[in-house]
C-alpha positions as CSV (number, residue, x, y, z in Angstrom):
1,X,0.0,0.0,0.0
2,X,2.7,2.0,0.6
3,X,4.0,1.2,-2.6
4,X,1.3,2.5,-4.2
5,X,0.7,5.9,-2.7
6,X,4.5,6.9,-3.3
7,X,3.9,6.1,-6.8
8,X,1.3,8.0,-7.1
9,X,3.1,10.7,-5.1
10,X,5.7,10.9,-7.4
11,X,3.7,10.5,-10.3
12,X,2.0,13.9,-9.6
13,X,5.0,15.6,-8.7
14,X,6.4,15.2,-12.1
15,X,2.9,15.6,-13.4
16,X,2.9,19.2,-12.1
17,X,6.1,21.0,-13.1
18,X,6.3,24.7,-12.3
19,X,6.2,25.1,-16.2
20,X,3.2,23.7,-16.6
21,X,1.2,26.5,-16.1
22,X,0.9,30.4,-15.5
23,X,0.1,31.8,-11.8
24,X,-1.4,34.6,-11.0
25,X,0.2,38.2,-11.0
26,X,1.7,38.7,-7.8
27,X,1.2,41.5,-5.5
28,X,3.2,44.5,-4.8
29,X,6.6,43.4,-3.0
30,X,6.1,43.1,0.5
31,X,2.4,42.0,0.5
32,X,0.7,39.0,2.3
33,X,-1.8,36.2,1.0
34,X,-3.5,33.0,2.3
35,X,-4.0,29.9,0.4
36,X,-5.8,27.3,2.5
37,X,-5.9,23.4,1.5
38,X,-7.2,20.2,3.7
39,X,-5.2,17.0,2.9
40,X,-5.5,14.4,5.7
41,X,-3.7,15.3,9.0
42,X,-3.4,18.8,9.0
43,X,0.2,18.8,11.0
44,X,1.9,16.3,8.1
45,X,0.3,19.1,5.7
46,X,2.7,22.0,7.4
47,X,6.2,21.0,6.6
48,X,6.2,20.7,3.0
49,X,4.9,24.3,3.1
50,X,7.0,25.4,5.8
51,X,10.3,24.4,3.5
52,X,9.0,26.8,0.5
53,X,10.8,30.0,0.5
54,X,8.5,32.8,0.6
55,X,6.1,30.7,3.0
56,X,5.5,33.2,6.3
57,X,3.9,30.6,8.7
58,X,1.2,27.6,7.9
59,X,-1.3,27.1,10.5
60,X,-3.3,24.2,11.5
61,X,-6.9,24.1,11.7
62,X,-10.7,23.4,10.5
63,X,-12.4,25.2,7.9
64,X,-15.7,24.1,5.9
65,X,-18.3,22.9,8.9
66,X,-21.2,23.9,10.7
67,X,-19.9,24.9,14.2
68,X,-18.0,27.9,15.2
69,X,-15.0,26.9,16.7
70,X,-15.1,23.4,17.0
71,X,-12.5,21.7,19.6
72,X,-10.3,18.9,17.7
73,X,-12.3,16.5,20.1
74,X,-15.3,17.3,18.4
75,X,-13.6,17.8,14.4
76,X,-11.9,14.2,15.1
77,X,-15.1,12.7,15.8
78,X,-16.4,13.8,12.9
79,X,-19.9,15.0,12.3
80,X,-19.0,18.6,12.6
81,X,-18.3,19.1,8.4
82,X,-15.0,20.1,9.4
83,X,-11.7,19.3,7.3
84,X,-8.8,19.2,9.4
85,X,-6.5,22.0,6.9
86,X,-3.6,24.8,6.9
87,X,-3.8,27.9,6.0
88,X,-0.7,29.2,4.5
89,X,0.6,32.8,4.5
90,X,3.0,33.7,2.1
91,X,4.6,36.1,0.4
92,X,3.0,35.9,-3.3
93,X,6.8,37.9,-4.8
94,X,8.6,35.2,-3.1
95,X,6.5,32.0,-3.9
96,X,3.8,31.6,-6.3
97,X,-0.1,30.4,-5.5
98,X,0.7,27.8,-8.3
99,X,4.0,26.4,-6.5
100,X,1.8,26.0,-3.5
101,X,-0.6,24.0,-5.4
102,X,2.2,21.5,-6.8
103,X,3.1,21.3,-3.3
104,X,-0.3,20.3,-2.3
105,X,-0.8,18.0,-5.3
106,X,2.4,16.4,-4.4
107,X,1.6,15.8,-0.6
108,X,-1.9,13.7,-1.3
109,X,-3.5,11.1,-2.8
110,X,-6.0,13.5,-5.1
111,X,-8.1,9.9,-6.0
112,X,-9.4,9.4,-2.3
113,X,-12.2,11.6,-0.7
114,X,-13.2,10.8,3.0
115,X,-9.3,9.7,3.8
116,X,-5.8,10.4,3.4
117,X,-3.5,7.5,3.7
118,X,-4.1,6.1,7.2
119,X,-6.5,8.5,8.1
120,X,-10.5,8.0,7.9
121,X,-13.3,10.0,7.7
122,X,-15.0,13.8,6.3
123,X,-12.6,15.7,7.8
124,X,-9.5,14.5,6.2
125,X,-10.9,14.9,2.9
126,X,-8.6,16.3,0.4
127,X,-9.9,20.1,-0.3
128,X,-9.3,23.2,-1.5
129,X,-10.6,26.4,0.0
130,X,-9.8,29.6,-2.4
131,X,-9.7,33.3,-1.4
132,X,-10.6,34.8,-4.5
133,X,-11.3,33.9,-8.5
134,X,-7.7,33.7,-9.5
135,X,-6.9,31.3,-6.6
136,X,-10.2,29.0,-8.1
137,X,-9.0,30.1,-11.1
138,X,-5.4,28.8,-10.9
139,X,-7.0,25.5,-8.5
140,X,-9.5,24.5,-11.3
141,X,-6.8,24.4,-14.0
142,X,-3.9,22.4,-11.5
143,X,-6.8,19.7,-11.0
144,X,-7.5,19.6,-14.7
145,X,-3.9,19.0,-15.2
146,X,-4.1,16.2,-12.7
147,X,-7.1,14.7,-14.0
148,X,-5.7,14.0,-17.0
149,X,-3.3,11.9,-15.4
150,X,-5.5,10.1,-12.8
151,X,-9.3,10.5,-14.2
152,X,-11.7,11.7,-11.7
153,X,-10.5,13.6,-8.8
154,X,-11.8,13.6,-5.4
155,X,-10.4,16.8,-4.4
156,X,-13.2,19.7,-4.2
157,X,-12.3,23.4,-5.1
158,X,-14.9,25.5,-2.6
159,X,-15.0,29.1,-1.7
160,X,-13.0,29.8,1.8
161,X,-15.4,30.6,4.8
162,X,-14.2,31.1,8.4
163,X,-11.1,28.8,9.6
């Protein structure tokens, strides 16, 4: 099984090569944006971004459910609509939206919904939340990309609400 999911790791990573598409203008130097994706345990989700230049600080939490601020008790147990997910701050002149998404891409397996690897349930579904239309924009066309590898997708693109 393992087998499996590091080929298909490593068959999106050279799936998504930072040629293979054009991000977003950036900001003025000096400015801030969030990107926000849910892909299973929400702490192996922060280093990969963490090790991108340009990345400010990633931060665990739940975004996508019915109750305001949920305790992880209650996220874990599922029922809450939650995704367990990391919002990422970064500096858009430093690091593109895009090279977060191959990031993303690369770090789960976009054919599962409802689990990632050895975790179970809704709220480690693989997900991404956008700020604005060029980040579902830029989101639409990396999954299109990857669907052409791997045929239907499991990942959602939705509009970001409170996380």
């Amino acid at each position: 099984m393992k087998a499996v999911h590091l080929l298909a790791g490593l068959a999106i990573l050279l799936l998504v090569s930072p040629a293979s598409s054009q991000a977003p203008a950036a900001p003025a130097s000096g400015a801030q944006a969030k990107a926000i994706f849910a892909g299973g345990c929400f702490w192996c989700m922060e280093p990969p971004f963490d090790a991108l230049k340009g990345v400010i600080s990633t931060t665990s939490g739940y975004i996508g459910g019915q109750k305001r601020k949920p305790t992880y008790e209650e996220v874990s147990a599922g029922g809450t609509g939650h995704a367990e997910a990391v919002e990422v701050v970064y500096d858009p002149t430093q690091v593109s939206y895009q090279k977060l998404l191959e990031v993303f891409w690369r770090n789960i397996d976009p054919t599962t919904g409802d689990r990632q690897f050895c975790d179970v349930g809704n709220q480690y579904r693989p997900e991404i939340f956008v700020q604005d239309e060029a980040q579902k924009q830029a989101a639409e066309k990396s999954k299109a990309e990857v669907e052409k590898k791997f045929g239907t997708i499991a990942v959602k693109i939705t509009p970001a609400g409170p996380f």
